[in-house]
C-alpha positions in Angstrom: 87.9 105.6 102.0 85.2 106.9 100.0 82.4 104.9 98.1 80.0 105.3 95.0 76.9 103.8 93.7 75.5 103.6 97.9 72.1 100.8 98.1 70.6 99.3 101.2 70.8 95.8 100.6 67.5 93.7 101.5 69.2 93.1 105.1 69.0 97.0 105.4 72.8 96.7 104.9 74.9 99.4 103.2 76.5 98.1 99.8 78.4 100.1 97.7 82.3 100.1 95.5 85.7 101.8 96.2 88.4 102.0 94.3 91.8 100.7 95.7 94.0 102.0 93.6 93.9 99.1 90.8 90.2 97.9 90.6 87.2 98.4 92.1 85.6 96.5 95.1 82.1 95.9 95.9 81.5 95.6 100.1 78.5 95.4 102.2 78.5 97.4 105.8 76.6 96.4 108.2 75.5 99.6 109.9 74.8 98.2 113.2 78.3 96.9 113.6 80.4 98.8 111.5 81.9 95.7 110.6 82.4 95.5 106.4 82.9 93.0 104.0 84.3 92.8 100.8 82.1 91.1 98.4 84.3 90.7 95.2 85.3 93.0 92.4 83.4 95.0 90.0 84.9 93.6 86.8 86.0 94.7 83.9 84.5 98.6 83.7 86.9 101.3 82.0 84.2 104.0 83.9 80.5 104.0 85.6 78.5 106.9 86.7 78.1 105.4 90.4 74.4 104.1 89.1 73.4 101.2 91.1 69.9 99.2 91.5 69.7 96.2 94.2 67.4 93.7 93.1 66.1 91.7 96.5 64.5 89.4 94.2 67.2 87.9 93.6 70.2 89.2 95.9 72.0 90.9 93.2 73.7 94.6 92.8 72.9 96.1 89.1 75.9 98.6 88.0 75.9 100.8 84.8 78.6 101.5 83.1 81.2 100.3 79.9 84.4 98.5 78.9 84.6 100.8 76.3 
C-alpha cells in the first residue's frame, strides 16, 4: 500500500492518505509499533497534489486540492 501527502504528526507519528480503490483514507502510523490507524476519509476531492500541512496547534491535517 502506498501513501501521499506524508507529515509527522505532533506525536512524532506518521500520517498520511491511500487510496482503496473507492475513496481516500487518512491513517496515522505509529513508527515505533508499526501498528496504524485509520483516521477517517478525505472527503469529497475529485484530485490533490499530495500537499499536506499538520497544524499541532490545533491537531488538524490541512490537504490541497478540488471537487472540481
Amino acid at each position: 500500500m502506498g501513501g501521499t501527502g506524508l507529515q509527522l504528526s505532533p506525536s512524532g507519528n506518521a500520517v498520511y492518505a491511500y487510496w482503496t480503490g473507492t475513496e481516500e483514507v487518512l491513517t496515522e502510523l505509529d513508527l515505533t509499533t508499526g501498528e496504524s490507524s485509520d483516521l477517517g476519509v478525505v472527503g469529497d476531492l475529485m484530485w490533490w497534489s499530495g500537499q499536506t500541512v499538520v497544524d499541532p496547534t490545533n491537531d488538524t491535517i490541512l490537504i490541497w486540492g478540488s471537487t472540481d
